[in-house]
C-alpha positions in Angstrom: -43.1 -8.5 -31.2 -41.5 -6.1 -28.7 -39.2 -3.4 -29.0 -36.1 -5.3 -28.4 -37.2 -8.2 -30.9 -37.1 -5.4 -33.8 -33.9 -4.3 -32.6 -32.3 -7.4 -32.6 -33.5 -8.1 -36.1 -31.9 -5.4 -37.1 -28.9 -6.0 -35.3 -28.8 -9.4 -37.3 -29.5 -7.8 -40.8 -26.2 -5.0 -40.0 -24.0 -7.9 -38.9 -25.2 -9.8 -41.7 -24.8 -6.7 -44.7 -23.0 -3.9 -42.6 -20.4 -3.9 -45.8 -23.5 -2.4 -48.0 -24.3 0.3 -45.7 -27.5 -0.4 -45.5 -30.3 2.7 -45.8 -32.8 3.5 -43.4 -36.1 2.7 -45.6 -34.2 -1.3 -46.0 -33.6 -1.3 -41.8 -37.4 0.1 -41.5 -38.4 -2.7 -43.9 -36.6 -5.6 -41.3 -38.1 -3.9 -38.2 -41.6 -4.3 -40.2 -42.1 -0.4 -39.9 -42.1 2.7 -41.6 -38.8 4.7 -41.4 -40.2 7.5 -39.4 -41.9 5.0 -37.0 -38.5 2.6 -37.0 -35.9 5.9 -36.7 -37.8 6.9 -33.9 -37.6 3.9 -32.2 -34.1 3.2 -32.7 -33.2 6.4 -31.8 -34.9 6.3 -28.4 -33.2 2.7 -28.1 -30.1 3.4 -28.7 -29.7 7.4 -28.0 -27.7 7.9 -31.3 -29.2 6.9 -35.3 -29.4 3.6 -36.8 -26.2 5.2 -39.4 -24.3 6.4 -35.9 -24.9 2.8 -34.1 -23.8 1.0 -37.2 -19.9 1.9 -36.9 -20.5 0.6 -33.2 -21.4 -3.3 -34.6 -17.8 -2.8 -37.0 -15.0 -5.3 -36.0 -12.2 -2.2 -36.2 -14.1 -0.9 -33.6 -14.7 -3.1 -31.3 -10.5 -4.1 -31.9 -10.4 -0.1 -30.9 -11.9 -0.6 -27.9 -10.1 -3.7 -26.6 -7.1 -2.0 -26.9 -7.8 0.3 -24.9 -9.6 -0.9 -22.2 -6.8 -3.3 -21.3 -5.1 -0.4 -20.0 -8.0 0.9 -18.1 -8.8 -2.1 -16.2 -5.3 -2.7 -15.5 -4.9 0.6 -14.1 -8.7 0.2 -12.2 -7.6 -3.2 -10.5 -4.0 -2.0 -9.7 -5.6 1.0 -7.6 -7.9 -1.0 -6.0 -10.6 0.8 -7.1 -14.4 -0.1 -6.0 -17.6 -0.1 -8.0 -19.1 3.2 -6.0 -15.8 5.3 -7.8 -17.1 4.7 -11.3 -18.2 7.5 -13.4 -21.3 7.0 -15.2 -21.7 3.2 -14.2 -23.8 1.2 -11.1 -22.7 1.0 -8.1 -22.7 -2.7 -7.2 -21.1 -4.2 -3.6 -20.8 -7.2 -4.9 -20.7 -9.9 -1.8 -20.4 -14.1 -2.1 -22.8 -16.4 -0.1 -21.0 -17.9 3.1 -20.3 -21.7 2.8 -23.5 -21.9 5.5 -26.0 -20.5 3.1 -24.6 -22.4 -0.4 -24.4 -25.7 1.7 -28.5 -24.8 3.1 -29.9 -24.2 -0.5 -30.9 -21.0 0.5 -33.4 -22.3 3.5 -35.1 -19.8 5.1 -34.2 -16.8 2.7 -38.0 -15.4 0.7 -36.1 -14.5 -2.5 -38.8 -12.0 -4.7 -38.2 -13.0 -8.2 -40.6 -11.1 -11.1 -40.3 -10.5 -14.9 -39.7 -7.2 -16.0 -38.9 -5.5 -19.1 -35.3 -4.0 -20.1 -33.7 -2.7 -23.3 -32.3 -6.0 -24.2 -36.0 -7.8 -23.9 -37.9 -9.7 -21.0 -35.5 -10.6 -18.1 -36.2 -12.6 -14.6 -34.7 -10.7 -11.5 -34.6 -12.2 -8.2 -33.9 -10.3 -4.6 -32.6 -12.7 -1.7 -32.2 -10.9 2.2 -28.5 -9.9 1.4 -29.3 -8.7 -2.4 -29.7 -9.1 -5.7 -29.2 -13.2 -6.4 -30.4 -13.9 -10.2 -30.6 -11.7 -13.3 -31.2 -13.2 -16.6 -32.8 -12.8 -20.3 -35.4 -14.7 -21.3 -36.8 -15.3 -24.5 -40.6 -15.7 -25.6 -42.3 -18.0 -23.4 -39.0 -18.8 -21.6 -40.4 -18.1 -18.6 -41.1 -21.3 -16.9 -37.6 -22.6 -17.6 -35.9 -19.5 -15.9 -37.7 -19.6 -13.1 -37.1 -23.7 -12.8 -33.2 -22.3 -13.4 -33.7 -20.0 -10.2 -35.1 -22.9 -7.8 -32.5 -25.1 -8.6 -30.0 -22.8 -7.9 -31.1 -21.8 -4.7 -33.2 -25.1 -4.3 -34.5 -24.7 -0.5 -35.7 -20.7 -0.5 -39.5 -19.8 -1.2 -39.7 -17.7 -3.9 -42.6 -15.0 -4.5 -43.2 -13.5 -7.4 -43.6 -10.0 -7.6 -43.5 -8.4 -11.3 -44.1 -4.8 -9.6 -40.9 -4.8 -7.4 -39.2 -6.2 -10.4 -39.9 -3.8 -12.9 -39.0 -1.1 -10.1 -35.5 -2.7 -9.7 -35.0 -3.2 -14.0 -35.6 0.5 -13.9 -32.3 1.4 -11.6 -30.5 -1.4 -13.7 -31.1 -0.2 -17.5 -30.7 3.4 -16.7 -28.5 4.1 -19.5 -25.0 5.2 -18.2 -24.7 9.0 -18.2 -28.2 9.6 -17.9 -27.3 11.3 -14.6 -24.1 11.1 -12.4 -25.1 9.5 -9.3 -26.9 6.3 -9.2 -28.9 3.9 -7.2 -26.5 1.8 -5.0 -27.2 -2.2 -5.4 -25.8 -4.9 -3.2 -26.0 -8.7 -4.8 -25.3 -12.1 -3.3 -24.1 -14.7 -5.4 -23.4 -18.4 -4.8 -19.7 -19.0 -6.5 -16.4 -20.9 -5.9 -13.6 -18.2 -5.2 -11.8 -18.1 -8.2 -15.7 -17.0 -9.7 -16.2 -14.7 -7.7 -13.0 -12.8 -8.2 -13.5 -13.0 -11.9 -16.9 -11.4 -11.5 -15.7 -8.8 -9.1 -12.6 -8.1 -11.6 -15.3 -7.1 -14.0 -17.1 -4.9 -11.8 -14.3 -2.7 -12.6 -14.4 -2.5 -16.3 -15.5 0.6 -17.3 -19.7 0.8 -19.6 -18.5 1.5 -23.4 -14.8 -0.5 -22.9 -13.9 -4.2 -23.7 -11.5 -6.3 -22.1 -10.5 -10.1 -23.6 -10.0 -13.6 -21.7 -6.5 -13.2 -21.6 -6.4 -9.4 -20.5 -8.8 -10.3 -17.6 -6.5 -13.3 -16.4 -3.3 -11.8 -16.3 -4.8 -8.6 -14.3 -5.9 -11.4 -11.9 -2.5 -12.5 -11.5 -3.1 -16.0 -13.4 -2.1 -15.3 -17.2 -2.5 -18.8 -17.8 -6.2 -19.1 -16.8 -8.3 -17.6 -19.4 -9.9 -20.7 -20.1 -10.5 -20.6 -16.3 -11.8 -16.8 -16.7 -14.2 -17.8 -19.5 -15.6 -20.5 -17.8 -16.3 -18.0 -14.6 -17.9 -15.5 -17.3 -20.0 -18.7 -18.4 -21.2 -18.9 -14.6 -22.3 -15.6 -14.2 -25.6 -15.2 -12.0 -26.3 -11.8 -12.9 -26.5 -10.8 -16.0 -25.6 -7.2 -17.3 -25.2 -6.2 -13.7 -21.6 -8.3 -13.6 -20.7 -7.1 -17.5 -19.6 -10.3 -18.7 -20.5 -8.9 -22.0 -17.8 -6.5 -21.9 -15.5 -9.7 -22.5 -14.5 -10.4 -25.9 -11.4 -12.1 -27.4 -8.1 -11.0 -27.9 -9.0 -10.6 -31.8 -11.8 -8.5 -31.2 -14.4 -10.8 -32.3 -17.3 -10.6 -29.8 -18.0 -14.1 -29.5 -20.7 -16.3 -27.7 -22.6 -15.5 -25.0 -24.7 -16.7 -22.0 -27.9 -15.1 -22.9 -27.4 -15.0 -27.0 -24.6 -13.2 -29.1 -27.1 -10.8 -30.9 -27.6 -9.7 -27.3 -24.3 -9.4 -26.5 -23.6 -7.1 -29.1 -26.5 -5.2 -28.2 -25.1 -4.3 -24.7 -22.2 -3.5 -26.1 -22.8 -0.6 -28.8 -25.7 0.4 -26.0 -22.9 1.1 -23.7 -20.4 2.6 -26.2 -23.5 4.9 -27.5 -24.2 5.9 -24.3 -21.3 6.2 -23.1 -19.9 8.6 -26.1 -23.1 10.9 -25.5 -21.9 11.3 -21.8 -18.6 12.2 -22.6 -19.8 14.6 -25.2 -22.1 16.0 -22.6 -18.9 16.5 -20.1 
């Protein structure tokens, strides 16, 4: 079992008995190690305690910070602003593939695709010429299946495998935010009708630690009436984590499903807000 497996378990027993508060001997006891051993751990995880990062799972927060990260990516859109102004967050340049290259499958592009580690468990990244091009999680012995998922997506490229260049490339990725201000810039490529791609660049601009819903996300595109249209973008999303579709939840506040598991999803999101809170206590 890896690091993020015990994580996650743990994430499943607070969602499950968060009302009971439970202690750090009963979490220890879930992760299947002692407390020092699993505090430790956690802590190194997640940069605040396993009692800190359980008011980061609650529903009243997460209502908290919908609220007001509405605001925020209203006012981030409206100004325009691009991913390389963003305190504490990746710069992305975020480009779509030209008719040419969706219509050719890719043909003639060497995309280097390799497994790596992250702090949400194994994922698969894949580099075309112009970028980043494929990002997801994988679960145990997944493997095979996401790199079937990659080929068909870009069906006429020869891919090479390279673990090496992809463990270098998680490790600019799940820097967590605030760990230092300037980071590594990243340009991606992704295959997507219009509307997608403006979705995916609208979340470019919403902020590590903040949550915006379907309907907030539509209406700051001009479209009120297309959150199910949003959603379905979010759903399409090539590169995980890098585009935060995570940071979508709905308008209640309830965090919802997600692409690559909701346990996941929740992850990401006290990550973020942990992180995130250090930074700003660090400023």
């Amino acid at each position: 079992m890896n690091e993020y497996e015990r994580i996650a378990r743990v994430i499943r027993h607070l969602e499950a008995f968060h009302a009971e508060q439970p202690d750090l001997a009963t979490l220890a006891k879930v992760a299947g190690m002692s407390p020092f051993h699993f505090h430790r751990l956690f802590s190194a995880w997640a940069g605040i305690t396993p009692k800190d990062f359980l008011q980061c799972l609650t529903l009243a927060h997460a209502k908290d910070l919908l609220q007001k990260g509405a605001s925020v990516l209203d006012a981030a859109l409206t100004a325009g602003l691009s991913g390389s102004g963003r305190l504490h967050d990746l710069c992305l340049t975020l480009e779509a593939a030209t008719p040419g290259e969706v219509k050719s499958g890719g043909l003639g592009w060497k995309i280097t695709a390799g497994f790596a580690d992250s702090p949400f468990g194994q994922c698969l990244i894949g580099e075309s010429p112009r970028g980043l091009c494929h990002l997801s999680f994988i679960d145990t012995g997944d493997g095979v299946a996401a790199l079937g998922a990659l080929r068909a997506h870009w069906p006429r490229a020869r891919l090479q495998r390279d673990d090496a260049a992809a463990e270098r490339l998680a490790g600019a990725i799940f820097e967590p935010p605030g760990d230092r201000p300037a980071r590594p810039a990243l340009r991606a490529c992704v295959k997507g009708a219009v509307f997608q791609v403006r979705v995916w660049q609208a979340l470019l601009q919403v902020p590590p630690g903040t949550l915006v819903s379907y309907g907030r996300l539509a209406a700051a595109l001009g479209n009120p009436a297309a959150a199910r249209a949003v959603g379905t973008a979010v759903g399409h999303n090539p590169l995980a984590y890098l585009i935060p579709c995570h940071r979508v939840i709905r308008e209640t506040g309830v965090i919802g499903d997600y692409r690559w598991g909701a346990v996941r999803k929740r992850a990401m999101v006290a990550w973020e807000c942990a992180a995130s809170s250090n930074a700003a206590d660090i400023d």
